[in-house]
Every structure is written in structure tokens, then in C-alpha cells.
RODO-2510 file (C-alpha; in nm, 4 decimals, decimal comma):
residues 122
     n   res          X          Y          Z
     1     x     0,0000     0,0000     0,0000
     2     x     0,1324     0,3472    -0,0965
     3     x     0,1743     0,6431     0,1467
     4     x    -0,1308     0,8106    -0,0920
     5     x    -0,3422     0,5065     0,0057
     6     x    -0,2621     0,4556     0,3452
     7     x    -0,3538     0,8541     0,4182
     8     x    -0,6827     0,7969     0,1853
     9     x    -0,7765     0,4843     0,3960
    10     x    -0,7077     0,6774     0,7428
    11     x    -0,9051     0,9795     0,6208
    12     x    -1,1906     0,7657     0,4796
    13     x    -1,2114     0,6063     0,8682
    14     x    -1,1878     0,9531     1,0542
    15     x    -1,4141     1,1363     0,8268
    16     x    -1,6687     0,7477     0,8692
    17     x    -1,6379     0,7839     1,2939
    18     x    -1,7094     1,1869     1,2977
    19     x    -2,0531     1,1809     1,0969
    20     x    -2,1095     0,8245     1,0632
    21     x    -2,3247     0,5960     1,3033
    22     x    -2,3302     0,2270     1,3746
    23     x    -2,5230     0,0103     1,1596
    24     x    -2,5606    -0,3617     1,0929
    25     x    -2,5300    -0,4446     0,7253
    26     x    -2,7080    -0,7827     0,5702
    27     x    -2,5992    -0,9895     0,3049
    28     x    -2,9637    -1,1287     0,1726
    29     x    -2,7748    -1,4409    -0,0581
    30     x    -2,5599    -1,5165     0,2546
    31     x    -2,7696    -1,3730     0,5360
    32     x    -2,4421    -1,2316     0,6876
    33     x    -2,4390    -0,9397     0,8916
    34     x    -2,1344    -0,6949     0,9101
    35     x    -2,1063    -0,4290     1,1763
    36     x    -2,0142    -0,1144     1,0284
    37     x    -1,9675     0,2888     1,0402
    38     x    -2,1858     0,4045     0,7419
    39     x    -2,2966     0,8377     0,6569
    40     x    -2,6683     0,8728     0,5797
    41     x    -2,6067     1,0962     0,2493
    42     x    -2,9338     1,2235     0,0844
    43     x    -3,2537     1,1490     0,1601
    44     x    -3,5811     1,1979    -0,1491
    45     x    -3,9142     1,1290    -0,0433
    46     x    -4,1841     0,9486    -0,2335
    47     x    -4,5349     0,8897    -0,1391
    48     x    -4,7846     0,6629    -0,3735
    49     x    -5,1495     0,5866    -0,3056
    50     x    -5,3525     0,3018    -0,4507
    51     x    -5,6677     0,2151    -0,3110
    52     x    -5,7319     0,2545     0,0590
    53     x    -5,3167     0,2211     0,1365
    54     x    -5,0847     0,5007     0,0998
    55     x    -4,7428     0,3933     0,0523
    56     x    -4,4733     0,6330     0,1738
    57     x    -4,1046     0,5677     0,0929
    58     x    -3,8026     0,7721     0,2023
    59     x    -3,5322     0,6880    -0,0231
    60     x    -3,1840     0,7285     0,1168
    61     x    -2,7977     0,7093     0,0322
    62     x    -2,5410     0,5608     0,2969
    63     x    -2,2238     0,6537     0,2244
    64     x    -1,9448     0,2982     0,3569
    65     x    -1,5939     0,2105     0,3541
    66     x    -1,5662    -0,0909     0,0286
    67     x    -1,2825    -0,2506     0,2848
    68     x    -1,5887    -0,3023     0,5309
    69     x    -1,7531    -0,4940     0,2695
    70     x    -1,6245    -0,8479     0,3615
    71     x    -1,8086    -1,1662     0,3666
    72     x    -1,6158    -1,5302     0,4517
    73     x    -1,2909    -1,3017     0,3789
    74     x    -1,3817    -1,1574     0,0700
    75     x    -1,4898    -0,8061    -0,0175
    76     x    -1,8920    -0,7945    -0,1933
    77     x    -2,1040    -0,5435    -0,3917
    78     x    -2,4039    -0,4043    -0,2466
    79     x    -2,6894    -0,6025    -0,4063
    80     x    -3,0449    -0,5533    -0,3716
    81     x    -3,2387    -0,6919    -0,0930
    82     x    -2,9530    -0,6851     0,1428
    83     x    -3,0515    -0,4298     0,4203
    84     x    -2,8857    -0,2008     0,6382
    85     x    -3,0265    -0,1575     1,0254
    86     x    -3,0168     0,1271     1,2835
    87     x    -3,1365     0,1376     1,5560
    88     x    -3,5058    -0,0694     1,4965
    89     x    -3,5275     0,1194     1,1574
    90     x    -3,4307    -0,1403     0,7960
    91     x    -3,3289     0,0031     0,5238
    92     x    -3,4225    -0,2304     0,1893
    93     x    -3,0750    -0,1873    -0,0343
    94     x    -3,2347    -0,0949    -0,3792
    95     x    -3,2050     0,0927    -0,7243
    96     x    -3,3268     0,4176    -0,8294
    97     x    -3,4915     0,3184    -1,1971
    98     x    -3,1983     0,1248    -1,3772
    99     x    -2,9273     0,2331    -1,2149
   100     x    -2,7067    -0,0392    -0,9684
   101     x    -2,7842    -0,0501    -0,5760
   102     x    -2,4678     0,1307    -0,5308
   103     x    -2,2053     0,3732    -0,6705
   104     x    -1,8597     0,4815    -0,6220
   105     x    -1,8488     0,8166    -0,3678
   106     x    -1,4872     0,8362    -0,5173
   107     x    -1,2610     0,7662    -0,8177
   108     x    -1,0697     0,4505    -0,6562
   109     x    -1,3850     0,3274    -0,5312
   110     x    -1,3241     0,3553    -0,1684
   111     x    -1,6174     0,4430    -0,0592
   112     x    -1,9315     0,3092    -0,2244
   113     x    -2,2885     0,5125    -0,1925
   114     x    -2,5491     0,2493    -0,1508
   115     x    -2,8963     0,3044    -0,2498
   116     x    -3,1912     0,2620    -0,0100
   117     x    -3,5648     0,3105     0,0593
   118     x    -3,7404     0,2660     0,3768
   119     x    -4,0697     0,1603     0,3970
   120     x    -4,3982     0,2437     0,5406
   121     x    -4,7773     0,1802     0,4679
   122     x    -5,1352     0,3230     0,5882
***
């Protein structure tokens, strides 16, 4: 690992434990779950309404280290399905229209910014 790197990776963590927050990430093909530091990034809010049910969605990016992306010793890709937990909230990993559940926050794919929605109904 390069000097570059090693200072990317160190700022990455720093910048993860100052605005980030505990969260339990699972793997649905593996059911895995992976304790990590993730950074709620954006948050769009949809509301649909068929029948008698209202459907209200908040759709929101979490920004996490790739490294902490590791499952039986190998690093993953956010797919959809898997879920990300805080506190008693779960946040379905998901895509916006055609787009992947995830995408890179940075050029060498350090950090990845994984797509959720969170769901509610009434």
C-alpha cells in the first residue's frame, strides 16, 4: 500500500467515525451481517397511493468504507435486498430506476454510496 493510500484509507475512517453511526449491514444471498460505520447521504421522499393504502417511501444514500464490505474473507457489492439496520429502523438496499444498488463516492472506489428506501404503509 502506498503512502497516498494509506492517508486515503485513514481519512476515509476519521471522516466514517465523525458523521457516521453504527449500523448492521445484511448480506440477503448469505444472510451475513457486518457491523459497520456508514454516513446517511441524501434522503428523497416518495409517497404513492392506490386504493385505501398510501405507501410512503423515504429513499436514502449511505455513504461505507468498500474494505468493510467483507463476507467469509472476501470483499462484496451491495446487491439488492440486502438491508442495512439502525437502531429498529431497515433500510431495503435498492435501485433508483436502472441504475445499480450502489455507486462509487470516489474515483478509486473507496467508498461506495449504496442506495436505499425505507418503507412504510397506511
Amino acid at each position: 500500500m502506498s503512502r497516498a493510500d494509506t492517508l486515503m484509507s485513514r481519512h476515509t475512517a476519521i471522516r466514517n467515525r465523525m458523521w457516521g453511526q453504527s449500523v448492521t449491514y445484511t448480506r440477503q444471498s448469505s444472510g451475513a451481517t457486518i457491523d459497520l460505520t456508514a454516513r446517511k447521504a441524501g434522503v428523497r421522499t416518495v409517497d404513492q397511493s392506490g386504493g385505501d393504502i398510501l405507501v410512503h417511501s423515504e429513499w436514502f444514500d449511505w455513504v461505507v468504507a468498500a474494505a468493510d464490505l467483507v463476507d467469509d474473507g472476501s470483499t462484496f457489492e451491495p446487491s439488492e435486498r440486502d438491508t442495512i439496520t439502525v437502531d429498529s429502523m431497515t433500510y431495503q438496499v435498492g435501485c433508483y430506476g436502472d441504475d445499480k444498488p450502489w455507486s462509487p463516492a470516489d474515483s478509486e472506489k473507496r467508498e461506495l454510496v449504496v442506495h436505499t428506501k425505507l418503507w412504510s404503509e397506511s
